[in-house]
N, C-alpha and C positions, 0 to 999 in steps of 0.2 A: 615552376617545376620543370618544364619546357628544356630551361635553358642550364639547371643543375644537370641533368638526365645529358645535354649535347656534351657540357663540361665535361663530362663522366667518360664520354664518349671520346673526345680529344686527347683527353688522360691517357687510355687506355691503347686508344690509335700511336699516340706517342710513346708509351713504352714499349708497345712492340716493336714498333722504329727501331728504338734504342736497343733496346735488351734482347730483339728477336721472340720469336713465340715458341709455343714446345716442341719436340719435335713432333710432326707429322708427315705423315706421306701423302704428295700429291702428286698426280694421274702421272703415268709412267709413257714417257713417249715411245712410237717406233723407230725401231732401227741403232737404239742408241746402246753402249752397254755402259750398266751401272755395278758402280763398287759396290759391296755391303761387307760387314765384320763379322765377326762370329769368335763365340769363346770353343768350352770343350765339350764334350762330346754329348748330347741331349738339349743342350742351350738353344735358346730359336736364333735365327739370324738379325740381326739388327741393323742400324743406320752404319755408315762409315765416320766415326770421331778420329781416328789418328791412321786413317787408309792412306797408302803412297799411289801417286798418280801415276799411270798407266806410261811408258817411256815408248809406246809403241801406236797400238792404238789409240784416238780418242776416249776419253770415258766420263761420268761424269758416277760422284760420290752420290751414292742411295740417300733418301730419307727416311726414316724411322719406319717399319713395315706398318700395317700390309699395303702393299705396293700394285695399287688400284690402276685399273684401264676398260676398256669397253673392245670388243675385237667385232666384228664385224664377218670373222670366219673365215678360217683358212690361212693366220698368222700364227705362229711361231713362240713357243719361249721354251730360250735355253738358260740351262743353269751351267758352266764350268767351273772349276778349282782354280788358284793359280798360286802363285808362288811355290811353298814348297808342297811336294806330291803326299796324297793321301785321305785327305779331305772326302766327306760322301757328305749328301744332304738328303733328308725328303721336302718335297715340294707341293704345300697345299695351293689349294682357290677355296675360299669359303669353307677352310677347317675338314675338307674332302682332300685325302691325297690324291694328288695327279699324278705325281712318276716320285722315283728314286734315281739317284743319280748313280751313276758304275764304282762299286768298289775296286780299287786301288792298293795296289802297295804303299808303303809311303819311305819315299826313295828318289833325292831328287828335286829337282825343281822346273820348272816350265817357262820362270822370269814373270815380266809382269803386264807381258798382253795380252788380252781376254783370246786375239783370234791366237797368237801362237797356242798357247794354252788348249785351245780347243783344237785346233790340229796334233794333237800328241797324243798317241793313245795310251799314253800312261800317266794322262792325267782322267781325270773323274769329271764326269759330265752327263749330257740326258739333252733331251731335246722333246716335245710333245708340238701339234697341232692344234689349235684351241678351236673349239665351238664357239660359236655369234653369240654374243651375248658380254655384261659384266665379272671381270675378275678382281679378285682379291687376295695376291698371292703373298704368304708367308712360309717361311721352312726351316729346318729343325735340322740342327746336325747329327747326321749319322755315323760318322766318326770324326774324328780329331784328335790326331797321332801328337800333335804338339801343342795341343791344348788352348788353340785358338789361330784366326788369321783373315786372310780376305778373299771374294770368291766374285763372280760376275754373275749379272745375268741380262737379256734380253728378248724383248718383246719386241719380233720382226716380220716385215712381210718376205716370204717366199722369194726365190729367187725363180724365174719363169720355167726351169727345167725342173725344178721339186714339184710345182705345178703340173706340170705337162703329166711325170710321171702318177699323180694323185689322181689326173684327170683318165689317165691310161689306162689305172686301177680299176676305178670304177667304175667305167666304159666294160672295162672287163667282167665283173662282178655282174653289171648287167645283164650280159649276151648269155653268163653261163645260168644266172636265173632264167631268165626267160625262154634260156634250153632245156633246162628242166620242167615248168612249168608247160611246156610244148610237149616233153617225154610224158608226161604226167595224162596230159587229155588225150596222149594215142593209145 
């Protein structure tokens, strides 16, 4: 019984070899940006099956959402458009939206590097800070002027001046609480 059940096991071990397994998504690294597709307009976003690679920046083609990672607080994910302008998304974690991405005219194109793309303010993009903890992100087109194409996104740590200024904030939020609650006991 042992040794049908390993059989079964080798079988199976070997056709995935061969034929590959379904798609899924596995943990999403920092720093990196990834393709994903998308049809027309209400569609969710999906893996990259016939995405063109990035002639600029590095990037690597998504797998099948949701597009899982663990943040530890205080990193990053953006979503931008790219190719041709117009494109919006919404962006959940766990079936909760997080942000929407800026509507757009759609007029134009951006080419096909995630950072050009994201320096153009006329393309469509969004950015949030994430809470410590597990995500689980998938998202939904909220238009699509041409009825499908490719888009980026990235899971990043801060650069130390976003930092500085977050830290700035807060520092400040502090002192004006604490000036209140001093105004409060005179």
């Amino acid at each position: 019984m042992i040794s049908k059940f390993n059989t079964v096991k080798k079988l199976a071990l070997t056709a995935t070899l061969l034929f590959g397994s379904a798609a899924s998504a596995g943990p999403i690294a920092v720093d990196t940006w990834y393709e994903f597709s998308f049809g027309a307009t209400g569609s969710a976003a999906q893996a990259c099956t016939s995405c063109s690679a990035s002639t600029g920046t590095p990037t690597v083609f998504a797998d099948a959402p949701a597009w899982t990672f663990t943040s530890t607080g205080g990193q990053g994910f953006t979503v931008v458009d790219a190719f041709l302008r117009g494109d919006s998304f919404d962006v959940f974690d766990f079936g909760t939206l997080l942000f929407s991405t800026t509507p757009v005219a759609a007029a134009g194109t951006c080419g096909n590097d995630p950072e050009v793309c994201l320096a153009d303010p006329l393309v469509s993009s969004n950015r949030v800070i994430l809470a410590a903890g597990a995500h689980s992100i998938t998202m939904t087109v909220n238009n699509s002027p041409f009825g499908g194409g490719a888009a980026y996104f990235r899971y990043d740590v801060p650069e130390p001046a976003s930092m500085f200024l977050l830290g700035s904030g807060l520092l400040g939020l502090g002192y004006l609480r604490r000036r209140k609650l001093t105004a409060e006991q005179n």
